[in-house]
C-alpha positions as CSV (number, residue, x, y, z in Angstrom):
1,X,34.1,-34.7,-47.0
2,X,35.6,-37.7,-45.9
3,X,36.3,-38.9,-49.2
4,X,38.8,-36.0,-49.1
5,X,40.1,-37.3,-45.9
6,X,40.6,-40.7,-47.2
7,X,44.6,-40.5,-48.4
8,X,45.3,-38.9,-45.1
9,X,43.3,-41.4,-42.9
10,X,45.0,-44.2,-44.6
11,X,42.0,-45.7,-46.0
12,X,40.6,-47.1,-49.2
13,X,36.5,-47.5,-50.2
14,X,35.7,-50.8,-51.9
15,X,32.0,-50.5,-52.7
16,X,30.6,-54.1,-51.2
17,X,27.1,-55.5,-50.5
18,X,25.8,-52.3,-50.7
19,X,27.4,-51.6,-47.8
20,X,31.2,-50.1,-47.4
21,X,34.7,-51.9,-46.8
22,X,37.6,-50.1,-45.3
23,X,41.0,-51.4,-45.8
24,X,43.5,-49.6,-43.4
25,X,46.8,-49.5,-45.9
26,X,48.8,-49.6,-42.4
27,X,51.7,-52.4,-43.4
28,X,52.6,-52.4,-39.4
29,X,50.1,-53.9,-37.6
30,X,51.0,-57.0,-36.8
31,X,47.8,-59.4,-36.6
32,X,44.9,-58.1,-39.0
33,X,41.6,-57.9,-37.9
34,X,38.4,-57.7,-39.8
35,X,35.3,-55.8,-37.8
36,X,31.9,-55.2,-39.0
37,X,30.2,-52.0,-37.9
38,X,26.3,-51.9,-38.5
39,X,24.9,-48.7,-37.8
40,X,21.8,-46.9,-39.6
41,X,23.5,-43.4,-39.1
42,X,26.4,-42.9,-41.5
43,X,28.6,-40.4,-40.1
44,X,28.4,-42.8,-36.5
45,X,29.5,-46.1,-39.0
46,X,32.5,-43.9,-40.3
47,X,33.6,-42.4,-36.5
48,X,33.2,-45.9,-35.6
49,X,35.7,-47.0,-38.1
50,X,37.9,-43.8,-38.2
51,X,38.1,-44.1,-34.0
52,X,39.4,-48.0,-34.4
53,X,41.4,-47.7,-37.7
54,X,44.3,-48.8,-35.6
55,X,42.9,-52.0,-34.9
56,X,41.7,-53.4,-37.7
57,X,42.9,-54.0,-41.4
58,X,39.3,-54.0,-43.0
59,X,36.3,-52.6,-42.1
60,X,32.9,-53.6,-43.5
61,X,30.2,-50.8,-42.9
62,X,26.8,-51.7,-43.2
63,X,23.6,-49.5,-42.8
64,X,20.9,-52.3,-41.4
65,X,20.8,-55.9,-40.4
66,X,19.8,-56.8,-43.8
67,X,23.0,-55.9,-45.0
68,X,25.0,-56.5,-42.0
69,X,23.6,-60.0,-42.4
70,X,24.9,-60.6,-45.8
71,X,28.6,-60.0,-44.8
72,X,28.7,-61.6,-41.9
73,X,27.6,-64.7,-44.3
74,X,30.2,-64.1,-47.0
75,X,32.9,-62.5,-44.9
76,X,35.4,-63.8,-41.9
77,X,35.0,-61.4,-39.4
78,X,36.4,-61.2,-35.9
79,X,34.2,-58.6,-34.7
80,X,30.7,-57.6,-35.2
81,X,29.7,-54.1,-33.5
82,X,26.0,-53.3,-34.1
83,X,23.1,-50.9,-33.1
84,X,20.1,-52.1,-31.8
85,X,17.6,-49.4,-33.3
86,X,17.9,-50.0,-37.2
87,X,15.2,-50.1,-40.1
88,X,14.9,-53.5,-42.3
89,X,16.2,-55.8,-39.6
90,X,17.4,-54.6,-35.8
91,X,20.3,-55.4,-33.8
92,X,18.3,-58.0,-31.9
93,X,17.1,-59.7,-34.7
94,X,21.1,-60.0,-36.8
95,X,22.6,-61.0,-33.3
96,X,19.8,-64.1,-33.3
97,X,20.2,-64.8,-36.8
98,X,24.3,-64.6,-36.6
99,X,23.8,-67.3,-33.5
100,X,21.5,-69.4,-35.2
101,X,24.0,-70.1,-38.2
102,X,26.3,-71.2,-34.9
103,X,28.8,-67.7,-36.0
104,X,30.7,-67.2,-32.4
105,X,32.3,-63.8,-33.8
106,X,32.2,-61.8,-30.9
107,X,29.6,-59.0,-31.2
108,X,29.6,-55.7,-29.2
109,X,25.9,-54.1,-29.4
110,X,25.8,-50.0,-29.2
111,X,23.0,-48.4,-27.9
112,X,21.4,-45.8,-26.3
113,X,18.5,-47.7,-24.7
114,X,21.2,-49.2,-22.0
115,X,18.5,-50.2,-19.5
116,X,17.8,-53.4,-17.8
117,X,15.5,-55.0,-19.9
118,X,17.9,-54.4,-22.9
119,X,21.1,-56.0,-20.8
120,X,19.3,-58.7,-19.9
121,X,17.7,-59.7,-23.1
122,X,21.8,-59.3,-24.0
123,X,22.8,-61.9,-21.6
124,X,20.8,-64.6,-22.8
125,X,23.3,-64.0,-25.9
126,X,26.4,-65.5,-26.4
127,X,29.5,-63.3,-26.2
128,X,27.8,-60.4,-26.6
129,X,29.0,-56.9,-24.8
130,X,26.7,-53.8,-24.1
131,X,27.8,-50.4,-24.8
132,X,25.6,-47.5,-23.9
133,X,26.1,-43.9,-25.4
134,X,27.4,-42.1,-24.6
135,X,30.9,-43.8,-24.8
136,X,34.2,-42.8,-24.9
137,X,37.1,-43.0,-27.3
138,X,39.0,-45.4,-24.4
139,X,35.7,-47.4,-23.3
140,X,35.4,-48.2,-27.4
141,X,38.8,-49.1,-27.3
142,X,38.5,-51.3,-24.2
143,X,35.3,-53.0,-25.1
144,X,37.1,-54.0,-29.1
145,X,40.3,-55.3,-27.0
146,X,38.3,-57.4,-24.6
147,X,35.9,-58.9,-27.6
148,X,39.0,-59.4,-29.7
149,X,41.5,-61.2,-26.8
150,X,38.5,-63.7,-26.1
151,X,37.7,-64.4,-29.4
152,X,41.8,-65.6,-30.0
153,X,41.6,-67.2,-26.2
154,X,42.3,-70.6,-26.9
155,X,38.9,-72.7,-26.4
156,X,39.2,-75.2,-22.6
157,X,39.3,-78.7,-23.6
């Protein structure tokens, strides 16, 4: 089905890493962006990337930390948005493995198990934003353009 939708969405599938890379074909946008969305549900990792084709110029879609992983070590990203709850390797364990290889991308971790323990185990991570489902279309869009002005914020000398 969304195969079909792919000329009108703008968007082209590049088999990569066993995973998925968008490229939006959008000529306009004036600073390009590349996000990685790691999900273990399919149709979420292509809403994901459908609901922010607008701010990015390639999307890599990966199905677990495993594969999540292995982008984020061949790939410049400025964004990594993840699940927590994944087979092969969990959120937890890709956002302490993307620290450890000292890789600042910003990462924006969606869940549905938004309770305390979760955000506070969050915090102990650097630049790392919690998003609990449900979310909206605007609190999505709020959380990328927060992650993403940070991430070009000059660094305090």
């Amino acid at each position: 089905m969304l195969s079909q939708l792919t000329p009108f969405l703008g968007f082209s599938w590049v088999s990569k890493v066993s995973s998925f890379v968008y490229s939006n074909r959008n000529e306009s946008m004036e600073k390009a962006e590349a996000i990685l969305i790691v999900e273990d549900e399919k149709e979420i990792r292509e809403l994901l990337a459908d609901m922010l084709s607008d701010r990015a110029d390639k999307f890599f879609l990966a199905e677990n930390g495993v594969k999540g992983l292995a982008v984020v070590q061949t790939e410049k990203l400025n964004l990594i948005l993840t699940d927590l709850a994944m087979p092969q390797m969990n959120g937890f364990e890709l956002i302490r493995r993307v620290r450890a290889d000292k890789n600042m991308t910003p990462i924006i971790v969606i869940t549905g198990h938004g309770d305390k323990a979760v955000a506070n185990q969050l915090k102990a991570l650097i630049s790392v934003t919690l998003l609990s489902k449900p979310f909206s279309g605007v609190d999505l869009h709020n959380a990328v353009t927060a992650a993403l002005e940070a991430n070009r914020a000059p660094a305090a000398s």
